[in-house]
C-alpha positions as CSV (number, residue, x, y, z in Angstrom):
1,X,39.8,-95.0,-21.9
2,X,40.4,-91.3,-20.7
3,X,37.6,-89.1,-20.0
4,X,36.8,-86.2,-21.9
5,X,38.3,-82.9,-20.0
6,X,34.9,-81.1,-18.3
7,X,33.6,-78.1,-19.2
8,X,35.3,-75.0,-18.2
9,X,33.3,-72.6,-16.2
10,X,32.3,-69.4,-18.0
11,X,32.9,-65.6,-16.8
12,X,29.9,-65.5,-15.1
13,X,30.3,-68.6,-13.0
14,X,34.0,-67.3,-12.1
15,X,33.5,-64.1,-11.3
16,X,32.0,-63.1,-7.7
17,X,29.3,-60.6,-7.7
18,X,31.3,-58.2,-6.3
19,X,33.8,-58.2,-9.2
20,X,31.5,-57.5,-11.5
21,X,30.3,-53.8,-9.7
22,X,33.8,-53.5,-8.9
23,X,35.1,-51.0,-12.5
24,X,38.7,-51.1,-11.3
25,X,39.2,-54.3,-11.2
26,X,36.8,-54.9,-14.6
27,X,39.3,-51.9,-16.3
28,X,42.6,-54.1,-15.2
29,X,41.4,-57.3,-16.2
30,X,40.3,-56.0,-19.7
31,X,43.6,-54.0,-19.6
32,X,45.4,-57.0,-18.6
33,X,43.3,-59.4,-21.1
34,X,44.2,-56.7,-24.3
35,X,48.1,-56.4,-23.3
36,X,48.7,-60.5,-23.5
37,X,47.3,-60.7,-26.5
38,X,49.2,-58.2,-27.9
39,X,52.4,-58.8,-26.4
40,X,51.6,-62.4,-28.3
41,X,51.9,-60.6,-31.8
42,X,55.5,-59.6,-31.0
43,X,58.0,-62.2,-32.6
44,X,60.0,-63.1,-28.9
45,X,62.1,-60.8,-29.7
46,X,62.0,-59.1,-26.0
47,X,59.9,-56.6,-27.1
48,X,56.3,-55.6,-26.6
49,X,53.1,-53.5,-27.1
50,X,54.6,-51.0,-24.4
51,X,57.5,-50.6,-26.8
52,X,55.4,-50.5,-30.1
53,X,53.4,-47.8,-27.9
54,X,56.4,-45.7,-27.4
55,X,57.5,-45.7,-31.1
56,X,54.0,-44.8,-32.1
57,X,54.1,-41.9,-30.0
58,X,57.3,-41.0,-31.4
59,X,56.5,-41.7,-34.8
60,X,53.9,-38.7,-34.4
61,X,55.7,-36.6,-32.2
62,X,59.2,-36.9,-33.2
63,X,61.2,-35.0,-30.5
64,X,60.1,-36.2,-27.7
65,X,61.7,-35.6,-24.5
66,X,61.8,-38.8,-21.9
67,X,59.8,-36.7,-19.5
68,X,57.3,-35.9,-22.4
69,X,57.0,-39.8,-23.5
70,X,56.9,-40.6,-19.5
71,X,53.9,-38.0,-19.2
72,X,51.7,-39.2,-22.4
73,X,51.9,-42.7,-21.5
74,X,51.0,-42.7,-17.8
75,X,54.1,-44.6,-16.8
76,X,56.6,-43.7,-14.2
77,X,60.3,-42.1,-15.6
78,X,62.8,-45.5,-14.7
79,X,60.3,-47.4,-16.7
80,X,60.3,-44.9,-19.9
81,X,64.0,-44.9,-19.5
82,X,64.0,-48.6,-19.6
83,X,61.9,-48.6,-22.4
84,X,63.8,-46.0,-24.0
85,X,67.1,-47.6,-23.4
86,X,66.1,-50.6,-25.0
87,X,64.6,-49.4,-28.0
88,X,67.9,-47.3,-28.4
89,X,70.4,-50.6,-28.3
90,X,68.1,-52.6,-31.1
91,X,68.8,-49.0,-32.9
92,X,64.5,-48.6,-33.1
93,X,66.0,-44.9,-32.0
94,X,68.2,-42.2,-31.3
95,X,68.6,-39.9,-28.6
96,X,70.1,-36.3,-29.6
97,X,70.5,-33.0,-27.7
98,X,67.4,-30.7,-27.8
99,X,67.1,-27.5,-29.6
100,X,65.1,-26.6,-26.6
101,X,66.5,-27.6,-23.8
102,X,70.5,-28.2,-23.6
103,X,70.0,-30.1,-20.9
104,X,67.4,-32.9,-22.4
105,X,67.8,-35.5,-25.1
106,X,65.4,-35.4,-28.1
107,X,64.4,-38.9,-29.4
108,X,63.4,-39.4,-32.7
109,X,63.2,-42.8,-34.4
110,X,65.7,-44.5,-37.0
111,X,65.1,-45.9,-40.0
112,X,64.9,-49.3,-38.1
113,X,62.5,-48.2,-35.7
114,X,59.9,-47.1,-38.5
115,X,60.4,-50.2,-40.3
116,X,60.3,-52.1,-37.2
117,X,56.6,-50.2,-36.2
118,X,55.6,-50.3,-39.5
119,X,55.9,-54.4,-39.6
120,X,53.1,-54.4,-36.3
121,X,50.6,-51.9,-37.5
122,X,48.2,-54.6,-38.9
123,X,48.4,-57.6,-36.7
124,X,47.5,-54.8,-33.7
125,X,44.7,-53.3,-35.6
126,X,43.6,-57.2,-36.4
127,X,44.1,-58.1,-32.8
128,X,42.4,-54.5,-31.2
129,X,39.4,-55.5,-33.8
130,X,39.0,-58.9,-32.2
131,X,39.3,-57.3,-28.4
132,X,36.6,-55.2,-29.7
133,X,34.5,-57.5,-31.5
134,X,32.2,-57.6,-28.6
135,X,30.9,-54.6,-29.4
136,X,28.9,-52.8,-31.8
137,X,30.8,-50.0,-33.8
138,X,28.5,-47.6,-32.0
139,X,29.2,-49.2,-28.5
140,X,33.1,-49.1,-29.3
141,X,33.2,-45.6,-30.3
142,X,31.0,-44.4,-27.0
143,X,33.5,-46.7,-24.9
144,X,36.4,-44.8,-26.9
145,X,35.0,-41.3,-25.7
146,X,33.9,-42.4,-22.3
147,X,38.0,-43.8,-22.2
148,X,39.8,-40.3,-23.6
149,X,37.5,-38.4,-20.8
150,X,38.7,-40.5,-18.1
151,X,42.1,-40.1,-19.0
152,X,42.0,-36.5,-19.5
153,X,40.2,-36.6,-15.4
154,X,43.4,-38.5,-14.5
155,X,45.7,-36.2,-16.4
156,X,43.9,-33.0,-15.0
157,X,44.0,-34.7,-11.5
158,X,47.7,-35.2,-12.1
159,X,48.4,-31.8,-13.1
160,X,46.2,-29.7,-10.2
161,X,48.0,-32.4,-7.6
162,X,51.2,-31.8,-8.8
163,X,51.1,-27.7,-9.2
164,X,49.5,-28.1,-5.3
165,X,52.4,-29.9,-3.8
C-alpha cells in the first residue's frame, strides 16, 4: 500500500525572512509567477506573452520604430529585434520604411497579427484576473498606480542617465 504524498509546505514556511523584506526579489518572483502562467495560454506555438505584448503595443501605436517598441517595453534592442523578427516570419507583421526617418523601419501589424492578438485578449484578461484575485478591486487599482509610478522613476532614471553619459 503507497502512502499518501505529504503536505507541501506553504509560502510562508518556504520563504526565509529575509525574502519576504527583500521587494526585488518579491517583484521577480510575482513577475516570474504572472509570465508562466501566461506563456501557458499560448497554444506551443513558440510564441509568448512577450510577443502578445509587442503586438499590443503595436496594435495602439501602429508605426512603431524597433527603438520605440525597445524603449516602451524595457527590454534591450537584440531581444526586440528577436521578437520583432519572429513576429515578422509567422506574418503577425510588417516592417516598412518610415515617413519619418529614411533610415528606420515602421512596423505595423498584418491582418494575421490582429487576428492572431485578437484570439488571446480573453484568456489573458481571465488569467491577469486570477493573478489578481488576491486582491481587492481597490487593492489592485492602488498596486496599478503604485506600479505606473515606479516605472515612470525607472524611465525618468533612464532618460537623466542616458542624456548624462
Amino acid at each position: 500500500m503507497s502512502q499518501a504524498p505529504s503536505p507541501r509546505p506553504s509560502l510562508d514556511e518556504l520563504l526565509p525572512p529575509e525574502f519576504k523584506g527583500n521587494l526585488g526579489l518579491l517583484l521577480a518572483r510575482a513577475r516570474m509567477g504572472l509570465a508562466e502562467e501566461m506563456d501557458a495560454l499560448f497554444d506551443d506555438d513558440g510564441l509568448g506573452i512577450r510577443h502578445f505584448a509587442v503586438l499590443s503595443l503595436i496594435h495602439r501605436r501602429g508605426g512603431l520604430r524597433q527603438t520605440d517598441i525597445a524603449a516602451v517595453m524595457g527590454i534591450d534592442r537584440t531581444t526586440t529585434m528577436k521578437v520583432v523578427d519572429e513576429l515578422e516570419a509567422r506574418g503577425l507583421l510588417q516592417r516598412s520604411r518610415s515617413s519619418e526617418d529614411r533610415r528606420a523601419n515602421a512596423i505595423d501589424l498584418t491582418d494575421a497579427g490582429r487576428a492572431w492578438r485578437e484570439r488571446y485578449v480573453p484568456p489573458i484578461a481571465e488569467q491577469e484576473q486570477r493573478f489578481l484575485s488576491p486582491l481587492s478591486p481597490g487593492e489592485r487599482t492602488l498596486l496599478q498606480e503604485l506600479l505606473m509610478r515606479l516605472v515612470a522613476g525607472v524611465h525618468q532614471r533612464r532618460n537623466t542617465d542616458s542624456h548624462e553619459s
